[in-house]
C-alpha positions in Angstrom: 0.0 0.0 0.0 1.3 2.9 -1.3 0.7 7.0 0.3 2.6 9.8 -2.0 4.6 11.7 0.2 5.4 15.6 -0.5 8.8 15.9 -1.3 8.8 18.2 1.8 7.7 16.0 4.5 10.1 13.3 2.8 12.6 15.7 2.9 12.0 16.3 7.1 11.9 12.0 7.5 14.6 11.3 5.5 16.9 13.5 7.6 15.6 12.2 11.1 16.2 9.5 9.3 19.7 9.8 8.4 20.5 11.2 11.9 19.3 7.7 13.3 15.6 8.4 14.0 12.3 7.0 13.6 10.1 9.4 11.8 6.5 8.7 10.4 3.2 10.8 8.6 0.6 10.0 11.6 -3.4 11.0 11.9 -5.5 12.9 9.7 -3.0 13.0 6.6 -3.0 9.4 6.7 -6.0 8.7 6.8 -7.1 11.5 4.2 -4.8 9.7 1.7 -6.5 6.2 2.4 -9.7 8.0 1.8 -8.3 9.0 -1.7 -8.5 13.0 -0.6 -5.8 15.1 -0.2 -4.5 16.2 2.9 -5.4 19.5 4.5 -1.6 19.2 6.3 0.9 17.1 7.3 1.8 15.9 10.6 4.6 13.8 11.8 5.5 11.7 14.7 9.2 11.1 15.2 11.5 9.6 18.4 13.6 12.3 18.4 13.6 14.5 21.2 11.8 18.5 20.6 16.2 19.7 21.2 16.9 17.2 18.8 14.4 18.4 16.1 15.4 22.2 16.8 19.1 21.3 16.8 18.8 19.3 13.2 16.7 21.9 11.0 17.8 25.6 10.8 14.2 26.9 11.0 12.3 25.9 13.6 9.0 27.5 15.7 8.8 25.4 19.5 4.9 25.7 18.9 4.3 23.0 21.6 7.6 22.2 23.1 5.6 20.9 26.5 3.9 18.4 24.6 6.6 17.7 22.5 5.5 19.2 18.9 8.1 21.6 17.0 7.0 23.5 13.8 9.8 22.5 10.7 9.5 24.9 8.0 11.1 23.9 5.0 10.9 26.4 2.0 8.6 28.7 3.9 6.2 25.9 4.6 5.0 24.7 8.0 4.9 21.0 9.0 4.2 19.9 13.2 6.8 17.3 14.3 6.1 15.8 17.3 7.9 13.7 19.6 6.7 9.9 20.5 4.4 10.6 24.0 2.3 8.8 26.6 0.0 11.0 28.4 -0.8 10.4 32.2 -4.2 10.6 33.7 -7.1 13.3 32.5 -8.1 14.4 35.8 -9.8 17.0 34.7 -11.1 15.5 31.3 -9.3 18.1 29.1 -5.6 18.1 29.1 -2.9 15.3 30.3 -1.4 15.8 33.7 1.8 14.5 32.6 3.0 13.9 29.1 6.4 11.1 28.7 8.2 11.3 25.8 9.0 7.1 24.4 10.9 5.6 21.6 7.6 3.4 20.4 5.4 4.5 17.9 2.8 2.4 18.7 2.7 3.5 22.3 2.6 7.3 20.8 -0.5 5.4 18.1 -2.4 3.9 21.7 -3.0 7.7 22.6 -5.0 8.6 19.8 -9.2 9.3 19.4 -10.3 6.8 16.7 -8.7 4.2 14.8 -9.1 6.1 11.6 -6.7 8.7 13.3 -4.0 5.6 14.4 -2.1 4.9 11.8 0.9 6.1 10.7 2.9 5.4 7.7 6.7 5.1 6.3 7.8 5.3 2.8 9.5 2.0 3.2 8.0 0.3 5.8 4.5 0.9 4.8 1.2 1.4 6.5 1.6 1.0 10.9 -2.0 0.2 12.0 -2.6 -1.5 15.3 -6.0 -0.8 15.8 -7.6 -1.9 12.2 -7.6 1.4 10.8 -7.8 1.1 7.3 -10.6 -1.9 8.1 -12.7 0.9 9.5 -12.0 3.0 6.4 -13.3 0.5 4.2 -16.3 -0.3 6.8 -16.8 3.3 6.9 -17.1 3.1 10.4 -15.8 5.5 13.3 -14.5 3.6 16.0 -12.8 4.7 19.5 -9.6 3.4 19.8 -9.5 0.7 22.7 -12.4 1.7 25.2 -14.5 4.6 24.5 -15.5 5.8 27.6 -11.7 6.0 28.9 -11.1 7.8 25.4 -13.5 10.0 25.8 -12.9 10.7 29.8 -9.8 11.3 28.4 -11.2 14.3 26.2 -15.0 15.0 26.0 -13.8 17.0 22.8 -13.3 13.8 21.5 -17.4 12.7 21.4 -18.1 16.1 19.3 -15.1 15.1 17.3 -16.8 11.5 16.5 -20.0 13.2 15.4 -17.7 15.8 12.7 -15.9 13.1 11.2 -19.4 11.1 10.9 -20.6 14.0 9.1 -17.7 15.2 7.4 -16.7 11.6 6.0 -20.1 10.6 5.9 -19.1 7.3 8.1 -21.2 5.5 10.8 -20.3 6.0 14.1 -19.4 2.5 15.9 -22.5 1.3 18.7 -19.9 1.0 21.4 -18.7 4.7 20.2 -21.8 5.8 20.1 -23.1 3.9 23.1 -20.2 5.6 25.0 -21.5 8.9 24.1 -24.6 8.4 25.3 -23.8 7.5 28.8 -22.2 10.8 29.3 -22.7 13.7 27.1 -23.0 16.4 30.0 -19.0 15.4 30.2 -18.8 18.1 27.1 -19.6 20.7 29.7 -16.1 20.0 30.8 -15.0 22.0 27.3 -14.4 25.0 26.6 -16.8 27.3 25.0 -14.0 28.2 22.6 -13.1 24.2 21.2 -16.8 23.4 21.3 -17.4 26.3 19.2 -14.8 25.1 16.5 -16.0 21.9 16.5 -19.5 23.0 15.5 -18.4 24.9 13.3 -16.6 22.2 11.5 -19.3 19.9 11.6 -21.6 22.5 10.4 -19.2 22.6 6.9 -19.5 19.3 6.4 -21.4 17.5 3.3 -23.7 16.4 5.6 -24.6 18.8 8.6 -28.0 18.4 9.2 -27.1 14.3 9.8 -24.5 15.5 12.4 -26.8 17.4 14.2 -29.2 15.0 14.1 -26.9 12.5 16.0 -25.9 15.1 18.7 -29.6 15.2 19.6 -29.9 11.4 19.4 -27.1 11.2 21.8 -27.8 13.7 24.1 -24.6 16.8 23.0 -26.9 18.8 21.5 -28.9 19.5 25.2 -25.6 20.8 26.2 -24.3 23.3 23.3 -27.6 24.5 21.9 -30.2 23.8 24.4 -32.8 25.7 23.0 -32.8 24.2 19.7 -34.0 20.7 21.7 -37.1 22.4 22.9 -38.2 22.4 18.4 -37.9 18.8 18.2 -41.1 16.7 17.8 -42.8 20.2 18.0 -45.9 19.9 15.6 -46.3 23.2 13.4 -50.2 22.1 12.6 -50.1 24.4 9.7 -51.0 23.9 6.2 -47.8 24.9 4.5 -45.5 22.5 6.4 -45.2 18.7 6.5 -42.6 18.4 9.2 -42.0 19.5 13.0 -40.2 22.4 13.6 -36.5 20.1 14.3 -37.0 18.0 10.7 -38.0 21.3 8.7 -34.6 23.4 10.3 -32.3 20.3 9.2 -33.9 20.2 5.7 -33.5 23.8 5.3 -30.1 23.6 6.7 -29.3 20.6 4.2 -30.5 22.8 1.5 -27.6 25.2 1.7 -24.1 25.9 0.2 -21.5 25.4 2.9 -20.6 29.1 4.4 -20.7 29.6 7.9 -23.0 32.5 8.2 -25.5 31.1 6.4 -25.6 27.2 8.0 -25.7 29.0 11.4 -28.7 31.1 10.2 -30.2 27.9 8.9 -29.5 26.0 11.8 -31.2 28.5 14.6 -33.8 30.2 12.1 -36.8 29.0 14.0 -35.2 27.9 16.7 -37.6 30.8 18.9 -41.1 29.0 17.2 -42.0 26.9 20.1 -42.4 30.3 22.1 -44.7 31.8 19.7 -47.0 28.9 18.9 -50.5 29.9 18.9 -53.9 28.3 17.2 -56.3 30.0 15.3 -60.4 29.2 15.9 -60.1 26.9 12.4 -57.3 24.9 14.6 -54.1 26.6 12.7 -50.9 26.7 14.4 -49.3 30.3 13.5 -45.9 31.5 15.0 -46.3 35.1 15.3 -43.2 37.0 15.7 -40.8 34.0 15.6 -38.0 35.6 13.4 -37.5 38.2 16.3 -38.1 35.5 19.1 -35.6 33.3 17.5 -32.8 36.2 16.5 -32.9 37.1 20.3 -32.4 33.3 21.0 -29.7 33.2 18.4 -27.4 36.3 19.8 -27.6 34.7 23.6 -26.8 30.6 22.1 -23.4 32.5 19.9 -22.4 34.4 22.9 -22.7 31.6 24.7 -20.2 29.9 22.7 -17.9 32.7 22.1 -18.5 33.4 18.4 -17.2 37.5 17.8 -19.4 40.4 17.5 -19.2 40.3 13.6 -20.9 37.2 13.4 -23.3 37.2 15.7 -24.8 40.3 14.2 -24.5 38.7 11.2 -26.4 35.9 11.5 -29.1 37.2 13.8 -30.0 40.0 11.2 -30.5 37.1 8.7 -32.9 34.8 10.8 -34.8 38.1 11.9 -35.4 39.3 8.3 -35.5 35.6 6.9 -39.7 36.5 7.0 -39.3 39.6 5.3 -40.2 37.8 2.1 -43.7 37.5 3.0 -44.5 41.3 3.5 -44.8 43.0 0.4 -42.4 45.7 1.0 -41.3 48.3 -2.0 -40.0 51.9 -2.3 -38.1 53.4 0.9 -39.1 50.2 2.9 -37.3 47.9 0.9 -34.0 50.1 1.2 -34.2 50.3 4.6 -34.6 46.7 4.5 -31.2 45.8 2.3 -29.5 48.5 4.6 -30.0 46.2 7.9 -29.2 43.3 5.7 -26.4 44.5 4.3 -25.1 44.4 0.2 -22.4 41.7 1.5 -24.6 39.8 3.2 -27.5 39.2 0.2 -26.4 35.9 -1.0 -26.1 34.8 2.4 -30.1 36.2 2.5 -31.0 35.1 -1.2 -30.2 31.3 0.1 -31.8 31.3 3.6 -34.6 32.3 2.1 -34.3 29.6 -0.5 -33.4 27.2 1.8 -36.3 27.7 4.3 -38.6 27.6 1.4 -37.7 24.2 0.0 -38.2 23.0 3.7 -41.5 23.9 3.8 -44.4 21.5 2.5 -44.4 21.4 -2.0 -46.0 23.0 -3.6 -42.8 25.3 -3.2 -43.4 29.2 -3.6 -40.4 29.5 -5.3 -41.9 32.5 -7.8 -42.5 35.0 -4.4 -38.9 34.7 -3.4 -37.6 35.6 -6.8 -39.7 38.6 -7.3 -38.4 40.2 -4.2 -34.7 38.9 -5.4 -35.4 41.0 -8.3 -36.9 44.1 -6.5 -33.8 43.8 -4.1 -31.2 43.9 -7.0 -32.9 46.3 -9.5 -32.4 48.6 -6.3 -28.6 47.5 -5.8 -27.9 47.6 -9.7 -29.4 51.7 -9.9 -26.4 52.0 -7.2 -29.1 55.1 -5.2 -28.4 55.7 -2.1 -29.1 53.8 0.6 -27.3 54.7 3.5 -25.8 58.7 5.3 -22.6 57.8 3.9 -24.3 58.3 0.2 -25.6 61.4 0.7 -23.9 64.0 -1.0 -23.5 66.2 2.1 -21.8 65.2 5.3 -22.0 66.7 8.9 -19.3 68.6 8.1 -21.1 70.4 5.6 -24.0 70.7 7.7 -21.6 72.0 11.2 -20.8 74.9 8.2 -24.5 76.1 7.9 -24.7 76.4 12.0 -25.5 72.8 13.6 -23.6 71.7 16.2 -21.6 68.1 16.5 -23.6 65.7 18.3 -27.7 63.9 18.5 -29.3 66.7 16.4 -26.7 66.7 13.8 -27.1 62.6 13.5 -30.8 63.3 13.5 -30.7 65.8 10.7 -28.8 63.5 8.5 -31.1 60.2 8.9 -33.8 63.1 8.0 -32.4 63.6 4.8 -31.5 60.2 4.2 -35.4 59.3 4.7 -36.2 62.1 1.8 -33.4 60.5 -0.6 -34.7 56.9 0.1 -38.2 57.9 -1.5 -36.8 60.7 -4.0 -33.1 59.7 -5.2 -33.0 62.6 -7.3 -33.1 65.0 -4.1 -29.6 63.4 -3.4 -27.6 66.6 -4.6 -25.6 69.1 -2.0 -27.5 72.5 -2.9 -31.0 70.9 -2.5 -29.9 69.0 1.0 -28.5 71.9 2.4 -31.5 73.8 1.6 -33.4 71.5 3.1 -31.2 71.3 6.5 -31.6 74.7 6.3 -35.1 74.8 7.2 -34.9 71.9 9.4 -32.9 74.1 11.4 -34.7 77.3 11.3 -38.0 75.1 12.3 
């Protein structure tokens, strides 16, 4: 069996090599290039010591010198070389308390999540794979290496982990994996905010996302990283224009879309505020009055929760609370205003929600609505008028000049115009707005 090495990484093993060291392509890039898909990077796993690595290669980073992992850069390029390890206990089911460097990869292998993730591999003494590997590739399986639970007492990351690469690789996850997970998924509490956050946002770039969060709420993660999103599943809309609950319609709509981030997080928590605006109508009608604010509001405190920045959680909470806007028939000034709080940069992202959450709804699909306001949206973007105070072809500085002062009534003054520019674009020139300030401020 045969793995094409970059000349780069063979260039790092053959000189461990040829200074009497072990040296070997471990993990993910191994397992990639069983998989047939090329490797994101390249990690290696070699016997000597983190001195002996810096003291071999002129250019050298000590990334993770306590753990044993220096960065090589050869040509500019960056590749992790790490030393063979045992880790001690996990008392506090995040990091080692004690890591021992070792001569034996396969003691350095024992250490690992999943058996996909266990094998290493030599130009000339092939594949290394204790734990059955590349039988679990070919299975398409994800299996814990050795005991689950102590694996994943180890690292709770690890369960989240086992959920990604079921997603991302589109392999089933092991029953004694899975079964492992199940018995303790409040253990994830143990993470940070910040890891548990990156994970999710992996898993939510996979090919299949919606799977991957189906199987956190079959095995009990999801209850502990977006809690409210639990409270939608098996929650019965009762309304004519959808054929599934509130959990099954999010992860259709969320299958429906392209992988970027901003978008699959809108997907994901989109109605995620509808069981707390379920109400029935006298003909028996379930309605959901209000959700896209309800569910926004939800949104901001589950991403600040997990530590997302500012940027995106104002981001994706605009989306979900104008994902409705589609349904109002909204033209003129009102629809400017409306692609201001979107935002230009953020109108595909909008265009494919709302796509998204339509082809989640019960067919006959309303396809026709959507693309009308599409057009309405980008005839307006296209003419290039102005839509926010920055287009206006005064500033406050022109305005301080005429007699107002810096401050609320100058801001007001400008948002004045701006309203009078939104309905007439033609109004937009500097002798006409400061004539019109002008008597703003005399009034």
């Amino acid at each position: 069996m045969n793995i094409v090495i970059p000349s780069k990484v063979l260039f790092i093993i053959d000189t461990l090599n040829s200074k009497g060291y072990k040296a070997y392509a471990v993990g993910g890039c191994v397992r990639d290039s069983l998989i047939k898909r090329a490797p994101s990077d390249w990690d290696l796993s070699t016997d000597a010591s983190p001195q002996a690595i810096i003291d071999i290669f002129p250019h050298t980073v000590p990334t993770g010198i306590a753990h044993g992992t220096i960065t090589v850069l050869v040509e500019n390029e960056s590749f992790e070389v790490t030393t063979f390890r045992e880790d001690g206990d996990y008392s506090d089911g995040r990091h080692p308390d004690s890591v021992t460097f070792t001569t034996s990869i396969l003691e350095d292998l024992s250490r690992r999540d999943f058996t996909i993730n266990a094998m290493a591999y030599h130009p000339l003494e092939g594949l290394i794979d204790p734990y059955g590997g590349y039988k679990d590739i070919e299975a398409k399986r994800i299996c814990a290496v050795g005991v689950p639970e102590q694996r994943f007492h180890e690292d709770a990351l690890r369960m989240l982990r086992a959920v990604r690469f079921s997603s991302q690789l589109q392999f089933e996850i092991e029953n004694n994996t899975l079964e492992a997970i199940s018995k303790s998924p409040s253990s994830i509490t143990r993470i940070s905010k910040e890891r548990i956050r990156d994970e999710l946002c992996k898993l939510l770039m996979t090919p299949s996302p919606a799977e991957g969060i189906r199987i956190l709420s079959q095995c009990g993660l999801l209850q502990y990283i977006l809690p409210d999103l639990t409270m939608s599943i098996g929650f019965q809309q009762r309304n004519p224009h959808h054929h599934k609950d509130v959990f099954d319609h999010t992860l259709l709509a969320l299958e429906n879309t392209p992988p970027r981030l901003n978008l699959r997080l809108s997907a994901l928590l989109h109605d995620v505020g509808k069981p707390f605006c379920f109400s029935i109508d006298k003909k028996g009608i379930g309605h959901f009055y209000g959700h896209n604010v309800k569910s926004a509001q939800i949104a901001e405190r589950l991403l600040k929760n997990l530590k997302f920045d500012n940027h995106t959680i104002k981001t994706v909470c605009t989306l979900i609370k104008e994902h409705m806007s589609s349904f109002n028939k909204m033209e003129g000034k009102a629809l400017k205003k409306m692609i201001v709080r979107i935002g230009i940069e953020n109108l595909r992202d909008y265009f494919d929600l709302l796509d998204a959450d339509m082809l989640a709804h019960k067919p006959p699909h309303d396809m026709q609505r959507i693309e009308k306001l599409k057009d309405s949206i980008m005839a307006i973007v296209n003419k290039k008028d102005p839509l926010t105070v920055r287009d206006l072809d005064i500033d406050g500085e022109d305005l301080m000049k005429i007699g107002y002062s810096a401050g609320r009534e100058l801001g007001r003054t400008l948002d004045y115009l701006l309203d009078i520019v939104l309905s007439n674009p033609k109004m937009n020139t500097k002798p006409q707005l400061l004539k019109l300030a002008e008597e703003a401020l005399k009034r």
